[in-house]
N, C-alpha and C positions, 0 to 999 in steps of 0.2 A: 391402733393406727398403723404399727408397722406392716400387720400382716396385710393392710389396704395397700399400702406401697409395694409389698413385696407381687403380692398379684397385679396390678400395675406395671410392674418391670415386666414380671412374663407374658403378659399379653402383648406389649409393645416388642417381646422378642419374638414371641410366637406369632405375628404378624410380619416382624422382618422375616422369618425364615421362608413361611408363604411367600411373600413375595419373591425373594432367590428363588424359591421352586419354580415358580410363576417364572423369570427372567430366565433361568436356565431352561425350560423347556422350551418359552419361545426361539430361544438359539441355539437351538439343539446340543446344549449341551447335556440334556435327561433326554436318552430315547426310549422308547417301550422297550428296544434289544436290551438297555441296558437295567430297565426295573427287572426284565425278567431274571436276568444274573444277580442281581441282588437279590431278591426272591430265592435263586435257585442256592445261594450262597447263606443264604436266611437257614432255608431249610436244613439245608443239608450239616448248619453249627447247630441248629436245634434238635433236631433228628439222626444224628450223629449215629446211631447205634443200628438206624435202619440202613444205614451206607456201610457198615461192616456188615451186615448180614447180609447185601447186593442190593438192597434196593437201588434201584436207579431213580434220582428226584430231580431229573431234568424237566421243564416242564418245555411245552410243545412239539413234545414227540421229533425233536433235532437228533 
C-alpha cells in the first residue's frame, strides 16, 4: 500500500513540474536560446574530456 502512495505523490509532482514547464514557456521564461545552453552546458559536464582535447560542443554553429 505504501508503494501505491508513494507513486501517487510522484505523478502528482511530475505533473506539477509539466505544468511549470508549460507556464514558463508560455512567458518566455524557457526560450529555445536557452534549452540550447543547457544542452550545450549538458554536454560539455558530460563530455568533459572531449573539451580538453578542443572539441568544440556548441551547438548551432554560433
Amino acid at each position: 500500500m505504501a508503494r501505491l502512495y508513494r507513486r501517487g505523490i510522484s505523478l502528482v509532482f511530475l505533473i506539477y513540474i509539466l505544468v511549470g514547464i508549460y507556464v514558463a514557456w508560455v512567458h518566455d521564461y524557457i526560450t529555445p536560446a536557452l534549452l540550447r545552453d543547457v544542452a550545450e552546458a549538458l554536454l560539455a559536464v558530460f563530455l568533459w574530456f572531449l573539451v580538453l582535447l578542443g572539441v568544440d560542443l556548441h551547438l548551432g554553429g554560433d
